[in-house]
N, CA, C and O atoms as a GROMACS GRO file, in nm:
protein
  336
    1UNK      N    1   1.287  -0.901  -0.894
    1UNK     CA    2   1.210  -0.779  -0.878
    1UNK      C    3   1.134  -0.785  -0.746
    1UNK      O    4   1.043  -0.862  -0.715
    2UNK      N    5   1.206  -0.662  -0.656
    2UNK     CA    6   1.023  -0.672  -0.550
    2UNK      C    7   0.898  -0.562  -0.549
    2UNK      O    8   0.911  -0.455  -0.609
    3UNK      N    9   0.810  -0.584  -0.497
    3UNK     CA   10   0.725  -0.505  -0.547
    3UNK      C   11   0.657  -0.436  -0.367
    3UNK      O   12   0.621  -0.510  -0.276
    4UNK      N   13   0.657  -0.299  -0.363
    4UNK     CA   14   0.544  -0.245  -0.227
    4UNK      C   15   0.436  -0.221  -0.333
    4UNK      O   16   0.435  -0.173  -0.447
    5UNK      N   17   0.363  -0.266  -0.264
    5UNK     CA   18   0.200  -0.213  -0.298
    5UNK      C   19   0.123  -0.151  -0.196
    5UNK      O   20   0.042  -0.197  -0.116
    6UNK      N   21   0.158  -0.054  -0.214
    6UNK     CA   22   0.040   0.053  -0.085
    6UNK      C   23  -0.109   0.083  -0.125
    6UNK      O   24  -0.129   0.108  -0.244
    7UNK      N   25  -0.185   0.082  -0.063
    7UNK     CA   26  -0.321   0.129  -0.111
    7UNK      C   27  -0.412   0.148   0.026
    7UNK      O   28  -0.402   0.089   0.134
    8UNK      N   29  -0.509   0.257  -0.017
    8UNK     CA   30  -0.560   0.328   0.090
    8UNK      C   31  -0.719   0.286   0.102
    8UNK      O   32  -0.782   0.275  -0.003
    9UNK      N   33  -0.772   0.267   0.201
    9UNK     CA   34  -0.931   0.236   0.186
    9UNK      C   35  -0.998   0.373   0.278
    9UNK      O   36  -0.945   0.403   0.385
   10UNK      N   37  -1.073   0.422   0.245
   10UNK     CA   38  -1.167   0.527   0.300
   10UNK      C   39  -1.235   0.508   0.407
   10UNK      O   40  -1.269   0.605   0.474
   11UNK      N   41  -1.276   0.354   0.454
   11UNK     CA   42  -1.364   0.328   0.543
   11UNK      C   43  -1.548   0.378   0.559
   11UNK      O   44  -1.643   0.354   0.633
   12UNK      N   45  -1.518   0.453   0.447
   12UNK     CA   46  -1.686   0.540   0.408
   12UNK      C   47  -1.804   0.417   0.350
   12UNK      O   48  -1.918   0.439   0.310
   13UNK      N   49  -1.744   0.305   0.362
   13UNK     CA   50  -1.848   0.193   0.263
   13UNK      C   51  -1.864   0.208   0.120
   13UNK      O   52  -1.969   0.186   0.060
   14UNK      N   53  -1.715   0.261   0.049
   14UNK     CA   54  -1.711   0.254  -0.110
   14UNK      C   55  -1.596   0.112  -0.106
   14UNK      O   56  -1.610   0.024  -0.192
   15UNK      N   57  -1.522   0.103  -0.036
   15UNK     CA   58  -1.392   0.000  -0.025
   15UNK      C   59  -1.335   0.044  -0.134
   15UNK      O   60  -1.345  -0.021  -0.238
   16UNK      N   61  -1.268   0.156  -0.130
   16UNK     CA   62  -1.170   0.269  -0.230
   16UNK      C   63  -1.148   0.366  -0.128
   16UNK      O   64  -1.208   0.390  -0.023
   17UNK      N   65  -1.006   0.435  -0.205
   17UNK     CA   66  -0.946   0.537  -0.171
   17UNK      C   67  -1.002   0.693  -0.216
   17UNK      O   68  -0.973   0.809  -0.186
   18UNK      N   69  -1.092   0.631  -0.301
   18UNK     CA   70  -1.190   0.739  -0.421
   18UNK      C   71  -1.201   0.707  -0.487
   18UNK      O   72  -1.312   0.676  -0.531
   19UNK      N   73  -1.067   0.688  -0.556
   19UNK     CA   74  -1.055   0.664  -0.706
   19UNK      C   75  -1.036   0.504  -0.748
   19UNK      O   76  -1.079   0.457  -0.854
   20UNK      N   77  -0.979   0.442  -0.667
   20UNK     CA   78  -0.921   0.338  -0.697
   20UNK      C   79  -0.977   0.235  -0.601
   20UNK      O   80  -0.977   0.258  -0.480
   21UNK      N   81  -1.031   0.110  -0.658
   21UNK     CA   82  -1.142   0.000  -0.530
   21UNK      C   83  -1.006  -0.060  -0.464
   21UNK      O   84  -0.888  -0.043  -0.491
   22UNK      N   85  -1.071  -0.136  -0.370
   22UNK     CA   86  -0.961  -0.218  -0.270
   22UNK      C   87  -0.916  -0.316  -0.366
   22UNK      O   88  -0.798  -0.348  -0.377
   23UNK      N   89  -0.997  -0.358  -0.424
   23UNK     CA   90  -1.016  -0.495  -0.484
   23UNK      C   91  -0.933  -0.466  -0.584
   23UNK      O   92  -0.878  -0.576  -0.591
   24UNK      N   93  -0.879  -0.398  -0.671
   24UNK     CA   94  -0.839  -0.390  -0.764
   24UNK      C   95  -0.734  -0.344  -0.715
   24UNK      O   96  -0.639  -0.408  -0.762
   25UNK      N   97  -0.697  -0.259  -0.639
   25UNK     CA   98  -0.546  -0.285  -0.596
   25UNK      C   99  -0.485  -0.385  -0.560
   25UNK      O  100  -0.372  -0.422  -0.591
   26UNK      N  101  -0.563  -0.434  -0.492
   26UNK     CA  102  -0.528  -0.588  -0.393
   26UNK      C  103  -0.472  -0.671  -0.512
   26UNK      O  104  -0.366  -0.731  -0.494
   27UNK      N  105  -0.534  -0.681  -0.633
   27UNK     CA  106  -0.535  -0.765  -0.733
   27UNK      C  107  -0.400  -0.762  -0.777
   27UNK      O  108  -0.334  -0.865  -0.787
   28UNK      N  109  -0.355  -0.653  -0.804
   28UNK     CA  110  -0.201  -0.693  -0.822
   28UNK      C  111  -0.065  -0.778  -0.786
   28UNK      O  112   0.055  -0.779  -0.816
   29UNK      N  113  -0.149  -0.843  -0.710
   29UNK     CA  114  -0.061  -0.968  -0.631
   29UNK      C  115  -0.103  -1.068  -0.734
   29UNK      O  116  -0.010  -1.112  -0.801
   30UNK      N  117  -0.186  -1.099  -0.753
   30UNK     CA  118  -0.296  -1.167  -0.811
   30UNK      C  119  -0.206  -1.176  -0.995
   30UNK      O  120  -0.156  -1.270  -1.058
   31UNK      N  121  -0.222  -1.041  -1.022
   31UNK     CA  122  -0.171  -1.032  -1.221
   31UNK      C  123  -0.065  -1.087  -1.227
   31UNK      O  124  -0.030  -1.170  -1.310
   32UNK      N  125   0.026  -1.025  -1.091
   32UNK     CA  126   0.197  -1.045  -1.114
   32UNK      C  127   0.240  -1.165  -1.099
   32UNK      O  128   0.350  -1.209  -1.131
   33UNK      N  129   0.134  -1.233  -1.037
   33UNK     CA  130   0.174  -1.376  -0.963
   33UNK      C  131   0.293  -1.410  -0.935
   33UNK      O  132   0.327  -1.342  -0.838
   34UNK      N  133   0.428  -1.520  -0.987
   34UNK     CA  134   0.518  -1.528  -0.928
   34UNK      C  135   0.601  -1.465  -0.995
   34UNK      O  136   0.708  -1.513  -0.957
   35UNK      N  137   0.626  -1.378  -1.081
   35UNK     CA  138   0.707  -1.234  -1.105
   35UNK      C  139   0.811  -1.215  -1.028
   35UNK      O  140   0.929  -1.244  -1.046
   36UNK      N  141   0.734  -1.143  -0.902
   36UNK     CA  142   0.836  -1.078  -0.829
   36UNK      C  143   0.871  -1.174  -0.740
   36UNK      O  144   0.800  -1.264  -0.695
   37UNK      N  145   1.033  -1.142  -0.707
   37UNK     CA  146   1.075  -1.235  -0.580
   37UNK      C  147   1.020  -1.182  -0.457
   37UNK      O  148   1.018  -1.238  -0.347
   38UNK      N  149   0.986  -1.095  -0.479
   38UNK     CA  150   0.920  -1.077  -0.324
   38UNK      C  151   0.824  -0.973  -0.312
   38UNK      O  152   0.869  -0.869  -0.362
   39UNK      N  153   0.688  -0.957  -0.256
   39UNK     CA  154   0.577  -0.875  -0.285
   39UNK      C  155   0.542  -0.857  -0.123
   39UNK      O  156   0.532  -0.949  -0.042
   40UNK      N  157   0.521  -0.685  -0.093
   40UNK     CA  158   0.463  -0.631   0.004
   40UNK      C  159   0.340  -0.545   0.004
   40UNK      O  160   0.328  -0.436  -0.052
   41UNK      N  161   0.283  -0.584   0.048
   41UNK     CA  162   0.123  -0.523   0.042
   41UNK      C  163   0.029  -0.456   0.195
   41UNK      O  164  -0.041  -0.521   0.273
   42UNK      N  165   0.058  -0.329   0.197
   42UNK     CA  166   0.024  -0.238   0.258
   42UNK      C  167  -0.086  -0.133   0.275
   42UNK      O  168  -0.076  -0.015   0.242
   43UNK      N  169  -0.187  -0.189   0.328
   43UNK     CA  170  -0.262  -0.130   0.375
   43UNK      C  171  -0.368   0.050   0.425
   43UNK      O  172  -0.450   0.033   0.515
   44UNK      N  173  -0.364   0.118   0.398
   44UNK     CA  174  -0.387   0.246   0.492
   44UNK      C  175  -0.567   0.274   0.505
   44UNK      O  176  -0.655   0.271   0.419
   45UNK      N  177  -0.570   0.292   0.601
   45UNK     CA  178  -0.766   0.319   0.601
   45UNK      C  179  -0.768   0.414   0.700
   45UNK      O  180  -0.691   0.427   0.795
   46UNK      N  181  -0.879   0.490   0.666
   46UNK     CA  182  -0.949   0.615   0.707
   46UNK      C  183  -0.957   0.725   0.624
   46UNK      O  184  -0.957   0.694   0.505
   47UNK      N  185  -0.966   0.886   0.654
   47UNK     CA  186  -0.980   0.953   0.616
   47UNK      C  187  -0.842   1.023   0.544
   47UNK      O  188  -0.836   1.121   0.471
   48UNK      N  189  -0.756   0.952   0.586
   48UNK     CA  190  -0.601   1.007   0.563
   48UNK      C  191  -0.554   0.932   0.462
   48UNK      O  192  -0.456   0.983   0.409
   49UNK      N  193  -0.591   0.817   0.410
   49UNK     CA  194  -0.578   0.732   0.332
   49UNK      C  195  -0.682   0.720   0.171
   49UNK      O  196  -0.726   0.625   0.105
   50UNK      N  197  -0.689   0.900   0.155
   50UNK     CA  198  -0.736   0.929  -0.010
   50UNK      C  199  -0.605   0.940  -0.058
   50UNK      O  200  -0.498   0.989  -0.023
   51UNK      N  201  -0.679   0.837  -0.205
   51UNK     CA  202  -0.570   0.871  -0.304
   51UNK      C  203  -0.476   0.947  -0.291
   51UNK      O  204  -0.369   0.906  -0.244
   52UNK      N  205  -0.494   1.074  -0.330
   52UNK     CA  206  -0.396   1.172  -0.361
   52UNK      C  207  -0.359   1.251  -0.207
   52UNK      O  208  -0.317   1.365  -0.183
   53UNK      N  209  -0.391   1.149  -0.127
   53UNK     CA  210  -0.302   1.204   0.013
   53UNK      C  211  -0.221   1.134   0.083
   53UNK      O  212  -0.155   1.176   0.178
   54UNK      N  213  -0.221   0.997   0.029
   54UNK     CA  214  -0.127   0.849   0.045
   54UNK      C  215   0.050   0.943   0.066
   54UNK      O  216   0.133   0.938   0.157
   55UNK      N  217   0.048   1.020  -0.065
   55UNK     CA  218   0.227   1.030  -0.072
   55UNK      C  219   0.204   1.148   0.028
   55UNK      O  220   0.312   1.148   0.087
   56UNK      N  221   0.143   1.231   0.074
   56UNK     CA  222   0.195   1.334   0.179
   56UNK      C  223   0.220   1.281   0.330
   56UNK      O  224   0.260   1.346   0.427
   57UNK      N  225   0.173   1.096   0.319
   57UNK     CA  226   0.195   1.067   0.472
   57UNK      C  227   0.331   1.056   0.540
   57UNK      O  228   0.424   1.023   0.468
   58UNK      N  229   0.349   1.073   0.634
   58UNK     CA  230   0.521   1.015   0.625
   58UNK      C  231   0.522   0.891   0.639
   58UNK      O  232   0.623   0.834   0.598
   59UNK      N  233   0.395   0.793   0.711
   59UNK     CA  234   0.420   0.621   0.714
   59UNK      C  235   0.463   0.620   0.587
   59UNK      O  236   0.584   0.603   0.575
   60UNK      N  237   0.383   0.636   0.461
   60UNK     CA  238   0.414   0.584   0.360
   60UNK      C  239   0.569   0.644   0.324
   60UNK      O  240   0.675   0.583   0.310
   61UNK      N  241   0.540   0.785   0.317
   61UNK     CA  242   0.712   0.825   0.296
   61UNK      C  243   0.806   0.727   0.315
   61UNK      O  244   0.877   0.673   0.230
   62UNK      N  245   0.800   0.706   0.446
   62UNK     CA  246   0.880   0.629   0.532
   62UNK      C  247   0.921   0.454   0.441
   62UNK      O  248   1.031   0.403   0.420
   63UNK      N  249   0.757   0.395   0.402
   63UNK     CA  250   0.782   0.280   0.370
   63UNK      C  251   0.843   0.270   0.228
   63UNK      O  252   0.919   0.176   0.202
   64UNK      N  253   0.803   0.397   0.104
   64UNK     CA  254   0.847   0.408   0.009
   64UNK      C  255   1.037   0.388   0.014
   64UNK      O  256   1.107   0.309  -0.049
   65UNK      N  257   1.081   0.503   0.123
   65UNK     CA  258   1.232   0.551   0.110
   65UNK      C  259   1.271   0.394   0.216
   65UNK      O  260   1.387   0.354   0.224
   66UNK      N  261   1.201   0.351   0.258
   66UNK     CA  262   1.297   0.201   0.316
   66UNK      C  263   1.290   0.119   0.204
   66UNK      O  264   1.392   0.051   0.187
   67UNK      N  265   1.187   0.101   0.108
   67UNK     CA  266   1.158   0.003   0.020
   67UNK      C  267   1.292   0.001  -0.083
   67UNK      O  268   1.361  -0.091  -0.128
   68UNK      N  269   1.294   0.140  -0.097
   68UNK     CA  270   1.412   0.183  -0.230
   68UNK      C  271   1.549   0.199  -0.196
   68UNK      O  272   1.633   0.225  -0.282
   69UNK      N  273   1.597   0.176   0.007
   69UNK     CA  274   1.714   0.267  -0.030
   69UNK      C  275   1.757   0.162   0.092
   69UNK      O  276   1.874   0.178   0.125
   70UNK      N  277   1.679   0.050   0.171
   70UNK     CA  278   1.736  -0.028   0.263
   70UNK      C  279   1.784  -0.100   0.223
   70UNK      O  280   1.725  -0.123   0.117
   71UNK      N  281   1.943  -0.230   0.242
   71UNK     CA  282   1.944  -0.317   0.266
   71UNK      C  283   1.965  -0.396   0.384
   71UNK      O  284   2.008  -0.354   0.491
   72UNK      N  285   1.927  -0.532   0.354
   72UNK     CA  286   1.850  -0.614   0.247
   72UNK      C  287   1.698  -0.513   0.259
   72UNK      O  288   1.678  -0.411   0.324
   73UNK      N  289   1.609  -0.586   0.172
   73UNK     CA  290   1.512  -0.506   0.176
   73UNK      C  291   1.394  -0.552   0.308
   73UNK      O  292   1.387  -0.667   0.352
   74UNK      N  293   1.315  -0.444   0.353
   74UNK     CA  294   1.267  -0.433   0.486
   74UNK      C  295   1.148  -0.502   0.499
   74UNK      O  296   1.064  -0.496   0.410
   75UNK      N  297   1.128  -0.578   0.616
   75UNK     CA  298   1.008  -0.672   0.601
   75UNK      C  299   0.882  -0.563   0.663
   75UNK      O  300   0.894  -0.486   0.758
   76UNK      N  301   0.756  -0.584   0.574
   76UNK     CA  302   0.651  -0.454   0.602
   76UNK      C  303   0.546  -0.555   0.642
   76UNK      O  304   0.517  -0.648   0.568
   77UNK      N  305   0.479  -0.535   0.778
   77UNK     CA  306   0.367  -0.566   0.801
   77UNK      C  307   0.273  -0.550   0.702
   77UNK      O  308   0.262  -0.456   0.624
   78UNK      N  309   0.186  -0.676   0.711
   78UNK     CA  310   0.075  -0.689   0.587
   78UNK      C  311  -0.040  -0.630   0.638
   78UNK      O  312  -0.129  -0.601   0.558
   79UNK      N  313  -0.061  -0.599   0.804
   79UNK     CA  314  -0.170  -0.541   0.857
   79UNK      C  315  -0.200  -0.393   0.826
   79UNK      O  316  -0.119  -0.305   0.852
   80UNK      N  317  -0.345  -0.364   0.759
   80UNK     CA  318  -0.368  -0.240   0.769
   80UNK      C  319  -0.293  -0.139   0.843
   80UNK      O  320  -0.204  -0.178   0.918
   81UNK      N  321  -0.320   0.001   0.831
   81UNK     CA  322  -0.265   0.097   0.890
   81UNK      C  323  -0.361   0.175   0.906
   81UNK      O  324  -0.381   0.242   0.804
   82UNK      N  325  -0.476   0.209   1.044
   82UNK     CA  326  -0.554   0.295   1.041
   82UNK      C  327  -0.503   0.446   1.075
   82UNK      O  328  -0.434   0.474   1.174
   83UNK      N  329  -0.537   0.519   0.998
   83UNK     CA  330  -0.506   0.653   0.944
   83UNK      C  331  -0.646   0.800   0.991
   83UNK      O  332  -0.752   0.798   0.930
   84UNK      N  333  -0.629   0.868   1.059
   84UNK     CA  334  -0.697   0.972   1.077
   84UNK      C  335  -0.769   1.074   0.990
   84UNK      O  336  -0.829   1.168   1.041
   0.00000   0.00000   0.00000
């Protein structure tokens, strides 16, 4: 199994997307532990990076439809993605 994990930080000093803390997304590396054969964890911060505006980006578009439809599967920078 591999796993993308995208998650968005606000940069407002909540360390959440709104709804959801950093920390607790992040953590899912953490529950699954060695589960998956391979785990990507992706970043987005700023104002473009609320919750419910993550899927209208095309980065993410982009990283979702490589995640599901590349082979082999695509290596994703672990560095944030600052977002407007």
């Amino acid at each position: 199994m591999a796993v993308l994990n995208i998650y968005g930080d606000l940069e407002d000093g909540s360390h959440s997307d709104r709804y959801i803390s950093t920390a607790s997304a992040r953590s899912l590396r953490y529950l699954l532990g060695t589960i998956p054969a391979s785990f990507r964890e992706v970043g987005f911060r700023g104002a473009g990076a609320e919750h419910s505006r993550l899927h209208d980006n095309p980065q993410v578009q982009a990283l979702v439809f490589d995640f599901l439809f590349q082979e082999p599967a695509p290596t994703i920078n672990l560095a944030s993605v600052k977002m407007s």
